[in-house]
C-alpha positions as CSV (number, residue, x, y, z in Angstrom):
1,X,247.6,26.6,251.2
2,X,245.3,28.8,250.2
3,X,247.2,30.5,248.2
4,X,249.0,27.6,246.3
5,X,245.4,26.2,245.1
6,X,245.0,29.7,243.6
7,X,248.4,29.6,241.7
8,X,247.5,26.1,240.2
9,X,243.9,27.2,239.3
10,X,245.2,30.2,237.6
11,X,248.1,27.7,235.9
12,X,245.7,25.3,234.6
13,X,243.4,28.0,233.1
14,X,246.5,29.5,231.2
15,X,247.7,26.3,230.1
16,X,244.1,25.2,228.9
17,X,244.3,28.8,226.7
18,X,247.1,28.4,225.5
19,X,246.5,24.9,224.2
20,X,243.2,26.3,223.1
21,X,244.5,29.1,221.1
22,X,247.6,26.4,219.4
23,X,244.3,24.2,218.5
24,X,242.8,27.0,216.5
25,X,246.0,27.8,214.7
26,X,246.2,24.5,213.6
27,X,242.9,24.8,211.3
28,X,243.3,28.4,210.0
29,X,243.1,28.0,206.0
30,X,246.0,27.8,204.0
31,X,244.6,30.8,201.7
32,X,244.2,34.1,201.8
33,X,242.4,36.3,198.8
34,X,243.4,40.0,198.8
35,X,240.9,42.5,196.9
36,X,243.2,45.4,195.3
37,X,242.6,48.4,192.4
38,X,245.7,46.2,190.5
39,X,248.8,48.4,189.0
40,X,251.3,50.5,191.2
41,X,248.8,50.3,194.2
42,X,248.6,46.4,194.1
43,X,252.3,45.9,193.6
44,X,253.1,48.5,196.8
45,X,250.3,45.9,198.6
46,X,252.5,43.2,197.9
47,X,255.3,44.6,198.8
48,X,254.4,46.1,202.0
49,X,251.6,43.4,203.4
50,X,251.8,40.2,201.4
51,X,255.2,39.2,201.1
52,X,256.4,39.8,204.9
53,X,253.2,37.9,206.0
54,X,253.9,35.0,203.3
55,X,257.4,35.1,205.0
56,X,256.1,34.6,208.7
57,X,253.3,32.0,207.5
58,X,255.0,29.8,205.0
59,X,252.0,27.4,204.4
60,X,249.7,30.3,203.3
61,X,249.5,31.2,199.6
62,X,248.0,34.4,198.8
63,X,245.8,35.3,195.4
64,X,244.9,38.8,194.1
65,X,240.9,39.1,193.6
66,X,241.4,42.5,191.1
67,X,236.8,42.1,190.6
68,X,236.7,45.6,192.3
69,X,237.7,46.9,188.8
70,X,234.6,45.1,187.3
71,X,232.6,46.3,190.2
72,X,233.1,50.4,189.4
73,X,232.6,49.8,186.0
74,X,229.4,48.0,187.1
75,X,228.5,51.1,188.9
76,X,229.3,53.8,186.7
77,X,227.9,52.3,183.8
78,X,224.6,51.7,185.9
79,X,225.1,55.5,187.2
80,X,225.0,56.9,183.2
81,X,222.5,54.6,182.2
């Protein structure tokens, strides 16, 4: 007896998990921003990461954020200043 309460406990904890876990899937956004150098290295992002994932998720769009260019030019320019 013992050991059936046990095996239903344990059941209803998985099942509350896994319901859990389905929930939180449910409101994950629909976006994803990428940050990249742009050029060759960007385009072997895309091919590698982006487009398999966009393939497994297909309500998920993803945009290129390529501001870490504007960002070292930031810095080197305030680095010669």
């Amino acid at each position: 007896m013992k050991f059936t309460t046990t095996l239903l406990a344990t059941s209803a904890l998985i099942g509350a998990g896994t319901f859990a876990l389905a929930d939180a899937h449910g409101n994950m956004a629909n976006e994803m921003t990428l940050v990249s150098w742009g050029g060759a290295y960007q385009a072997s992002q895309d091919k590698a990461y982006l487009q398999p994932y966009l393939k497994n998720n297909p309500g998920v769009t993803g945009v290129w954020d390529e501001s870490s260019n504007e960002a070292v030019a930031k810095l080197r320019a305030m680095n010669e200043a």
